[in-house]
Backbone as numpy.savetxt, mean C-alpha at the origin, in Angstrom:
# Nx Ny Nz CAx CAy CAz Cx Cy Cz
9.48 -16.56 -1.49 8.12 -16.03 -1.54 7.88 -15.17 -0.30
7.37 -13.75 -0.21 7.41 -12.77 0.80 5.26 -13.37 1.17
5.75 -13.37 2.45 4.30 -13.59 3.63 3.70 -12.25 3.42
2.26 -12.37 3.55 1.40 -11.02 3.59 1.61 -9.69 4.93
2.84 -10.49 5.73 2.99 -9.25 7.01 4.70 -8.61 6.37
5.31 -9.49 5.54 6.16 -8.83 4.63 5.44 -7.85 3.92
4.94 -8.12 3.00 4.28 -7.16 2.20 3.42 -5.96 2.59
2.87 -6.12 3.98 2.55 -5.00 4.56 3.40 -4.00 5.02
4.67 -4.80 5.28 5.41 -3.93 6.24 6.16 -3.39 5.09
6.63 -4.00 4.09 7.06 -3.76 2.99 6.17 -2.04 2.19
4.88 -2.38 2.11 3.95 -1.12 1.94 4.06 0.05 2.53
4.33 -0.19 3.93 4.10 0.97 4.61 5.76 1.67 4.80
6.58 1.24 4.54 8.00 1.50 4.16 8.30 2.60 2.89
7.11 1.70 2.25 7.39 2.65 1.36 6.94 3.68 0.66
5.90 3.96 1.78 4.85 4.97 1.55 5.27 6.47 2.44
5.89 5.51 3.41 6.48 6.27 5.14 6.84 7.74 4.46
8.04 7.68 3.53 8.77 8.79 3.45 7.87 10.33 3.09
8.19 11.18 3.45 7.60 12.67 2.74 7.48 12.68 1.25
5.99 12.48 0.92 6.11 12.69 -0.81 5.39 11.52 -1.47
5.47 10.64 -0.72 5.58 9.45 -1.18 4.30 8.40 -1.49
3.12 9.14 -0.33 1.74 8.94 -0.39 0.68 9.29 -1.61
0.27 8.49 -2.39 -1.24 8.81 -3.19 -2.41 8.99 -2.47
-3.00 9.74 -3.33 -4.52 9.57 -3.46 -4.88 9.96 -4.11
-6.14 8.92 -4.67 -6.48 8.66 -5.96 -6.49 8.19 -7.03
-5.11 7.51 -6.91 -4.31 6.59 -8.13 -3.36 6.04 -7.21
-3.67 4.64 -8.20 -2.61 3.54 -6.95 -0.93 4.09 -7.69
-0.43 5.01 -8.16 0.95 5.40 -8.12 0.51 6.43 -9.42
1.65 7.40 -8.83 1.95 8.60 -9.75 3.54 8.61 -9.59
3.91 9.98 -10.94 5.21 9.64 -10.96 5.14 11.26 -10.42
6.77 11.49 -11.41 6.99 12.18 -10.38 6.53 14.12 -11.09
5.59 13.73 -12.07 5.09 15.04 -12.87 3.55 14.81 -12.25
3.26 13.88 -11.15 1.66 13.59 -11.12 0.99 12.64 -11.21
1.11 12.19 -12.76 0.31 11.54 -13.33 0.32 10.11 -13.04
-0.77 9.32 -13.28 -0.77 8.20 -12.74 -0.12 7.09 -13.54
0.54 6.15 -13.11 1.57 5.71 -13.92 0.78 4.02 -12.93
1.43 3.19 -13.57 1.55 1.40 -12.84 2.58 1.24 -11.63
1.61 0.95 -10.67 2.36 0.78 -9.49 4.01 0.14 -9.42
3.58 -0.91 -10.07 5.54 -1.46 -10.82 6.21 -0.46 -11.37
5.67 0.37 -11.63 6.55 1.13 -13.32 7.62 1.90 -12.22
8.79 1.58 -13.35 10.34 2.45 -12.78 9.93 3.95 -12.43
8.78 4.29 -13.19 8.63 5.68 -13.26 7.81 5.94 -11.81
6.97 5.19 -10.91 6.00 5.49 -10.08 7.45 5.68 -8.39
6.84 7.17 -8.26 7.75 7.82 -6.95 6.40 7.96 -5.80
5.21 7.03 -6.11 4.34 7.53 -4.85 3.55 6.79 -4.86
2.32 6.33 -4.02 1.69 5.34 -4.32 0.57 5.00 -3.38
-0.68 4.86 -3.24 -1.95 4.79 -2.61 -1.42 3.71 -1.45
-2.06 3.19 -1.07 -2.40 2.19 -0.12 -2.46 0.59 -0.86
-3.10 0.71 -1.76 -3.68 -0.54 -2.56 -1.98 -0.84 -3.62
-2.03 0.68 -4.26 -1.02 0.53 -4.70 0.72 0.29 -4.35
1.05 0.73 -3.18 2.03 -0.21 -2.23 2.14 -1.59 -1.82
0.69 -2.13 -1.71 0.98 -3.17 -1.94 0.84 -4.12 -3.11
0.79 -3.54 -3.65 0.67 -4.22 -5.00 2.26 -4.25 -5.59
2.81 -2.71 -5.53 4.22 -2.98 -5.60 5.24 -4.03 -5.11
5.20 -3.98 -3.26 5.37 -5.20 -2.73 5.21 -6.38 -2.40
4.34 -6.73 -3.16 3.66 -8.11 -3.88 4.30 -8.74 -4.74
4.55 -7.91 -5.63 5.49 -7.83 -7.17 4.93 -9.53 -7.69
3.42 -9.73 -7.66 2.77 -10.38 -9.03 2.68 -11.70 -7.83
2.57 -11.28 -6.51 2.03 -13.01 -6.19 1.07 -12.57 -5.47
-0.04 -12.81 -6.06 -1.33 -12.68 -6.09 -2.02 -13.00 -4.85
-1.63 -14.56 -4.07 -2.06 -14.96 -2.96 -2.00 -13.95 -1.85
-0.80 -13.97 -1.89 -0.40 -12.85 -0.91 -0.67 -11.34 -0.55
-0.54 -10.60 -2.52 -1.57 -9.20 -2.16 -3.23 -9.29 -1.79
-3.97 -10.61 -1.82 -5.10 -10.58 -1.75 -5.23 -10.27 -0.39
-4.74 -11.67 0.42 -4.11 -11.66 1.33 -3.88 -10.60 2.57
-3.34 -9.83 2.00 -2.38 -8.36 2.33 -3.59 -7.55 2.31
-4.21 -7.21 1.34 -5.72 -6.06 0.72 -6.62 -6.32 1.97
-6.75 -7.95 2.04 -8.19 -8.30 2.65 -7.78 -8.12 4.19
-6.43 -8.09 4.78 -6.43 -7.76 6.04 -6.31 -6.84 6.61
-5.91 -5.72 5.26 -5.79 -4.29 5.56 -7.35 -3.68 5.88
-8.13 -4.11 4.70 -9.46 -3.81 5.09 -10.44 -4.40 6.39
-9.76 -5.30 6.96 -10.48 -5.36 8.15 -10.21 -4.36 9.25
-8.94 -3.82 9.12 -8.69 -3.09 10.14 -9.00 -1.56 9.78
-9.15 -0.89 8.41 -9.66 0.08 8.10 -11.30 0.38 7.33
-11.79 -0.48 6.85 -12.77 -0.58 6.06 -12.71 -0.65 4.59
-13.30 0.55 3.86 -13.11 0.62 2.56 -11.40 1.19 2.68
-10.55 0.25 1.58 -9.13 0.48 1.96 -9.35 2.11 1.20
-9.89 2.16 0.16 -9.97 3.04 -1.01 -9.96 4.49 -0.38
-11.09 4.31 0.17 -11.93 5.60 0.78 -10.99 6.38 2.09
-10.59 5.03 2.85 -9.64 5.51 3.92 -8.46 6.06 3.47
-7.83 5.44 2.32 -6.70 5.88 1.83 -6.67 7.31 1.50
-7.95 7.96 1.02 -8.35 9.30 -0.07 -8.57 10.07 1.13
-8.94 9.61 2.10 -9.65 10.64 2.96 -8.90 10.68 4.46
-7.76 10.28 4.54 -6.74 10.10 5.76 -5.40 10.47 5.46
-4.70 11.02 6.33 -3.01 11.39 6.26 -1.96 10.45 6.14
-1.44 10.40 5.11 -0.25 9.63 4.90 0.00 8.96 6.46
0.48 9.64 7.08 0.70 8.99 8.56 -0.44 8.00 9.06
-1.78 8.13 8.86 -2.51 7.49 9.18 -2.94 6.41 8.12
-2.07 6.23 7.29 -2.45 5.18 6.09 -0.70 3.90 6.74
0.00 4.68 6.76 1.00 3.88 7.61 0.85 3.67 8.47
0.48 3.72 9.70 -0.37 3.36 10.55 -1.34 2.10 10.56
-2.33 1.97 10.15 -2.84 1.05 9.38 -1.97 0.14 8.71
-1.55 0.05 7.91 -0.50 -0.80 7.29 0.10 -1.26 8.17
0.92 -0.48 9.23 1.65 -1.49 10.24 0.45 -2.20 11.04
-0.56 -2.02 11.77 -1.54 -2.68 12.37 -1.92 -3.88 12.08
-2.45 -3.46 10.50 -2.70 -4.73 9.45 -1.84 -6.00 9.78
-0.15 -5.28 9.01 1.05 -6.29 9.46 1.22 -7.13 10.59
0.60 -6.64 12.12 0.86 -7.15 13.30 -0.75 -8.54 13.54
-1.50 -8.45 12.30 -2.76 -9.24 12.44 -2.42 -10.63 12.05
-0.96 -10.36 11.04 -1.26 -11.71 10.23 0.09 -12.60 10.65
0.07 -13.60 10.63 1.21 -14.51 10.97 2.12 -15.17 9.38
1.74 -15.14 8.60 2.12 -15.65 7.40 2.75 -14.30 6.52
């Protein structure tokens, strides 16, 4: 079972690369469109939606993960839409360094 500072760090890994950042949809593929953060097809992915990927369905933990990201940014949503990839990883690692589990 991966801890919520896994799954952060896990998020921001995989958001890091050039390309790889959403906004607006927690994952798009690779024509755009918004696809399910799981789906084989999703090459990019919001904030919410990274971790949801690296969650992969244990619930405790993305809550977990969501609710500590938003203490350190606010609305995760809004920050995500309205900040630079770099500054959404950023955050994500911060988040990661809050939680012990």
């Amino acid at each position: 079972m991966k801890t919520a500072k896994q799954v952060l760090l896990e998020a921001a890994n995989l958001i890091e690369p050039e390309g790889r950042h959403s906004k607006e949809f927690y994952a798009r593929d690779a024509d755009g469109l918004s696809v399910d953060p799981k789906s084989s097809e999703a090459c990019c992915w919001c904030a919410f939606g990274a971790i949801d990927m690296a969650a992969q369905g244990q619930l405790d933990v993305l809550f977990s993960a969501e609710d500590t990201l938003a203490r350190v940014c606010g609305d995760v949503a809004e920050f995500n839409d309205t900040h630079t990839q770099a500054q959404v990883v950023a955050k994500l690692r911060e988040a990661a360094e809050l939680v012990n589990f």
